[in-house]
BAVO-336684 format. One record per residue: x, y, z of N, C-alpha, C, O in turn. Coordinates in pm, whole numbers. Example, Ala and Ser with C-alpha at 12.3 -4.5 7.8 and 13.67 -1.06 7.14 Angstrom:
<<1319; -569; 780>; <1230; -450; 780>; <1320; -330; 780>; <1424; -332; 846>>
<<1285; -225; 708>; <1367; -106; 714>; <1290; 3; 787>; <1341; 114; 804>>
***
This chain:
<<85; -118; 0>; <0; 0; 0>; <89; 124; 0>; <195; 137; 61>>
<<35; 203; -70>; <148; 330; -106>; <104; 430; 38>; <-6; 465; 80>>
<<223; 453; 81>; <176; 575; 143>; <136; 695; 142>; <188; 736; 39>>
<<55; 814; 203>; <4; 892; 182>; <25; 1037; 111>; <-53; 1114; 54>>
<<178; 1041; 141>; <220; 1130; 170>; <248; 1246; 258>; <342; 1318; 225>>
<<173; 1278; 380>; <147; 1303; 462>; <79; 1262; 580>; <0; 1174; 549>>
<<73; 1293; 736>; <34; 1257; 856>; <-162; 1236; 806>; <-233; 1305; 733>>
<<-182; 1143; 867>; <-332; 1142; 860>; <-356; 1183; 953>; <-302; 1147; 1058>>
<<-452; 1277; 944>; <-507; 1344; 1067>; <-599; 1298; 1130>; <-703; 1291; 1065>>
<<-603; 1261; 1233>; <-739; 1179; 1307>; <-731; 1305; 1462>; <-637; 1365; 1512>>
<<-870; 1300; 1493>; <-878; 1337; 1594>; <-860; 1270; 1740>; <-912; 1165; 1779>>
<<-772; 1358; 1810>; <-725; 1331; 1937>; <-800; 1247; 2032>; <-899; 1306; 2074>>
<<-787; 1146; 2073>; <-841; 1044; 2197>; <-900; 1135; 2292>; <-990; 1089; 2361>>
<<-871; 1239; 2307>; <-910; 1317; 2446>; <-1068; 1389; 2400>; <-1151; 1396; 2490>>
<<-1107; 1442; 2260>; <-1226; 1444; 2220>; <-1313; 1334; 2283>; <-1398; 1368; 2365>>
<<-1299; 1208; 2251>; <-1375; 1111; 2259>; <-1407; 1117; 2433>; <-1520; 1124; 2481>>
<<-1295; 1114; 2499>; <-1275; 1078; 2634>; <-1399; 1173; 2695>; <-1488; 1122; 2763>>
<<-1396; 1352; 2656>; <-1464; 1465; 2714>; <-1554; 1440; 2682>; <-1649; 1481; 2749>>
<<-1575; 1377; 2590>; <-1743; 1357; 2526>; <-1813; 1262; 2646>; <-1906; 1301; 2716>>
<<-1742; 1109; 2655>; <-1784; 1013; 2672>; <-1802; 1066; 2834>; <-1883; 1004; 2903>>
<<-1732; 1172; 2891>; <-1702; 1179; 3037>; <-1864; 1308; 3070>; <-1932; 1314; 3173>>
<<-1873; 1365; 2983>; <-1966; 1453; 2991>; <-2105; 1384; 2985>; <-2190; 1432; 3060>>
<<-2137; 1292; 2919>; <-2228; 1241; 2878>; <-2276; 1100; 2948>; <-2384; 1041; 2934>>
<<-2185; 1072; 3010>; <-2235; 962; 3137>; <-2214; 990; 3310>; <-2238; 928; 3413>>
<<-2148; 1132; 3268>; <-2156; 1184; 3421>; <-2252; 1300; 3476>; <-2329; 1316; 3571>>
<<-2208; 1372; 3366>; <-2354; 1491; 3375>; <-2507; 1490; 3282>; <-2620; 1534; 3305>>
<<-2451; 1424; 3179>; <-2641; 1431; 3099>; <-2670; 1288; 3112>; <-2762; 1272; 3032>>
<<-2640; 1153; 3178>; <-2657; 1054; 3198>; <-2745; 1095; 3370>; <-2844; 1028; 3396>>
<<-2718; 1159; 3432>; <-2748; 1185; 3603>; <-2904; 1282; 3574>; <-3010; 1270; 3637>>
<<-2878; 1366; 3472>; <-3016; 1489; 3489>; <-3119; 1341; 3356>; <-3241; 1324; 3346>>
<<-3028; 1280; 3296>; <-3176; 1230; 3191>; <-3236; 1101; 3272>; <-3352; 1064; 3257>>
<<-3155; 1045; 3349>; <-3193; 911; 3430>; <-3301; 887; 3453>; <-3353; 776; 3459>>
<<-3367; 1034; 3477>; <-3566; 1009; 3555>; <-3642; 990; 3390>; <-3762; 962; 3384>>
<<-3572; 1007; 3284>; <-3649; 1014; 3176>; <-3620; 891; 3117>; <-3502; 901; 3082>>
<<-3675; 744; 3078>; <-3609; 682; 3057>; <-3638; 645; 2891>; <-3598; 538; 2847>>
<<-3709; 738; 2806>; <-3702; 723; 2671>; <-3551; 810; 2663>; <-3478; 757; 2578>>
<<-3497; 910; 2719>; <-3407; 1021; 2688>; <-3267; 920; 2770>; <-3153; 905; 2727>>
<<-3314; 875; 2867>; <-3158; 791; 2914>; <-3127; 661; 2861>; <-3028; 600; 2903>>
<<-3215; 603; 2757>; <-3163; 541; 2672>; <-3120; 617; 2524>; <-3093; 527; 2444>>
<<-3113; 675; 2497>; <-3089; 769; 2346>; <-2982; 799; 2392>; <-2891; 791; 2309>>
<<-2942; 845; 2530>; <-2805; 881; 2599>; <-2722; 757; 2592>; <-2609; 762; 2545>>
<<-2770; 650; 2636>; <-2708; 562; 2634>; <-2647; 521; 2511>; <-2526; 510; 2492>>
<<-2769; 493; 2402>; <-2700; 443; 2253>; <-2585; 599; 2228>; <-2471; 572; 2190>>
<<-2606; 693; 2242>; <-2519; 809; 2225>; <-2384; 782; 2270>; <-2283; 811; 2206>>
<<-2385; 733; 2371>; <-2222; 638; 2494>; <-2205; 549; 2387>; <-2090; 538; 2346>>
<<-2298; 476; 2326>; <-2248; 382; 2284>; <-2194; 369; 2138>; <-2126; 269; 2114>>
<<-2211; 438; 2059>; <-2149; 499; 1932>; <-2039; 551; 1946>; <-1944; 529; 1870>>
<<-2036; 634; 2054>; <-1868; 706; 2103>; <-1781; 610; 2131>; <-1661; 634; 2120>>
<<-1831; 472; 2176>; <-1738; 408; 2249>; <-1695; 327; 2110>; <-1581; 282; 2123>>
<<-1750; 298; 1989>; <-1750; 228; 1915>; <-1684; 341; 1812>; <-1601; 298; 1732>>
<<-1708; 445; 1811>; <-1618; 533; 1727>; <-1485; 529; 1759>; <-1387; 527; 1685>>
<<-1495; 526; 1939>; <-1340; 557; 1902>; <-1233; 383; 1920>; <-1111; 369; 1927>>
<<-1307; 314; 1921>; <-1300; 196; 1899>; <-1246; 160; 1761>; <-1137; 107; 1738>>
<<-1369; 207; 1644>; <-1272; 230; 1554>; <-1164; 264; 1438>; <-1123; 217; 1332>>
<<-1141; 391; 1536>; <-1057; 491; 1476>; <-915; 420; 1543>; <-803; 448; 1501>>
<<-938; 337; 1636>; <-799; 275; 1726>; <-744; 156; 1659>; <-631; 110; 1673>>
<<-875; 97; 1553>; <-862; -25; 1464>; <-771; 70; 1294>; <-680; 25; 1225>>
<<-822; 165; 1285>; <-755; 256; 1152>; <-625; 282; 1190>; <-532; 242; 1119>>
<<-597; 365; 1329>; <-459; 371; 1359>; <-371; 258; 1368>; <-252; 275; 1344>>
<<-422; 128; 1405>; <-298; -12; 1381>; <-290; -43; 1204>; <-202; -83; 1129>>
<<-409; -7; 1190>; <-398; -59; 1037>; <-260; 49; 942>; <-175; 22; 857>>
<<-310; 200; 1030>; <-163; 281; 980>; <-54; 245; 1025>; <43; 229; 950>>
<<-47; 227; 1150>; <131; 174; 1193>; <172; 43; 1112>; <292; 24; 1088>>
<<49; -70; 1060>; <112; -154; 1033>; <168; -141; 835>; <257; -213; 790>>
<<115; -69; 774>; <94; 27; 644>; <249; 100; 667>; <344; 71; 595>>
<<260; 216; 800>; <343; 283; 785>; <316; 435; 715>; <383; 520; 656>>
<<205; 418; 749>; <126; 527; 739>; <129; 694; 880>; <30; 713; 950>>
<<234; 771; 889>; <189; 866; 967>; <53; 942; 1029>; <-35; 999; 964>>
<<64; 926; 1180>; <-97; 989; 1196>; <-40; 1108; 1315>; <35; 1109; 1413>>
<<-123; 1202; 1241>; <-125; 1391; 1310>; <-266; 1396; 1420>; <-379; 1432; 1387>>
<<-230; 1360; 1530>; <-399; 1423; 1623>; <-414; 1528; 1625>; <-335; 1605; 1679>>
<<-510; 1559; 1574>; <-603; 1675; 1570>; <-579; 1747; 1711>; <-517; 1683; 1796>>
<<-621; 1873; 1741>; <-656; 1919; 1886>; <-731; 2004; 1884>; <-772; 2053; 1990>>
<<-782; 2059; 1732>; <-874; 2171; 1694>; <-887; 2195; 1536>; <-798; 2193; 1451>>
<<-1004; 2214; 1524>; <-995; 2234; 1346>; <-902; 2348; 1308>; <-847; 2321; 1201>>
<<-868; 2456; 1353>; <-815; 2573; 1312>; <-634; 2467; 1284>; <-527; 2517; 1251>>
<<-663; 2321; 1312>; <-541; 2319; 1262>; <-494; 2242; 1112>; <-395; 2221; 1043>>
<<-653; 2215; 1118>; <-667; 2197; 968>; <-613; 2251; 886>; <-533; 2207; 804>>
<<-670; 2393; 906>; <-642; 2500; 808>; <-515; 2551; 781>; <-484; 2612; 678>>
<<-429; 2521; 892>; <-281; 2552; 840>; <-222; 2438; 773>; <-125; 2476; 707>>
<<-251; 2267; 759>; <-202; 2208; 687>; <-273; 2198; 571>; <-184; 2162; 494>>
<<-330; 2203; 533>; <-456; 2168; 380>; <-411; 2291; 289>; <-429; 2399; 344>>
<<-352; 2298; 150>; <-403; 2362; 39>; <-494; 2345; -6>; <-554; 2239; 8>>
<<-557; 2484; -102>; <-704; 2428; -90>; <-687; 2368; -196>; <-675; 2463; -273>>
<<-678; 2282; -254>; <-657; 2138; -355>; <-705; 2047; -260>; <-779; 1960; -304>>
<<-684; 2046; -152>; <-684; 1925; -55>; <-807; 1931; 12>; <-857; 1830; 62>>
<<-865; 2056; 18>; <-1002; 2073; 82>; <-1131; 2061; -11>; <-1122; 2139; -106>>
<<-1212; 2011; -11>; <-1374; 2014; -104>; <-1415; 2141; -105>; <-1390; 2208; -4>>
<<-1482; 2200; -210>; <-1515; 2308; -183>; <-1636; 2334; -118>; <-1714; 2241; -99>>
<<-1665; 2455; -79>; <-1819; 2480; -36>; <-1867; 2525; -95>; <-1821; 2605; -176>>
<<-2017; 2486; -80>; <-2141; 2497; -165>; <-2182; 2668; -111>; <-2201; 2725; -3>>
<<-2181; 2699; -243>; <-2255; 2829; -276>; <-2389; 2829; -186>; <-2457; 2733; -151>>
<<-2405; 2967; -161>; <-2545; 2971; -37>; <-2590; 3099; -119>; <-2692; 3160; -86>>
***
């Protein structure tokens, strides 16, 4: 497999973590009495946990490729690596 040419950018483990920590400690505690809304919370935990599940299966598949990976820590850092060749454009409004 050819490599990329550059770091793949995946977003940082610690996204997932704030998410997953926010959402079973504070909106998991206020939705609990609701239990159509603390299950939707729940499948919500549970997509996160499976997202970053696997984005952890993409990153072995890069180390084993030899593929470089860049964590994210904010989009504004997008924008300093991407020419816009590299970006899709946006749709006219």
């Amino acid at each position: 497999m050819a490599n990329l040419g550059k770091p793949l950018p995946l977003p940082s483990h610690i996204h997932y973590e704030l998410l997953l920590r926010l959402l079973e400690q504070q909106t998991m505690s206020v939705a609990y009495q609701n239990p159509q809304i603390r299950m939707q919370v729940q499948e919500l935990i549970i997509a996160l946990r499976k997202a970053l599940s696997q984005q952890r299966q993409l990153e072995e598949t890069c180390k084993q490729v030899k593929i470089d990976i860049e964590y994210q820590w904010s989009t504004n850092q997008l924008g300093d690596r991407f020419l816009p060749e590299d970006v899709a454009p946006r749709a006219e409004i």
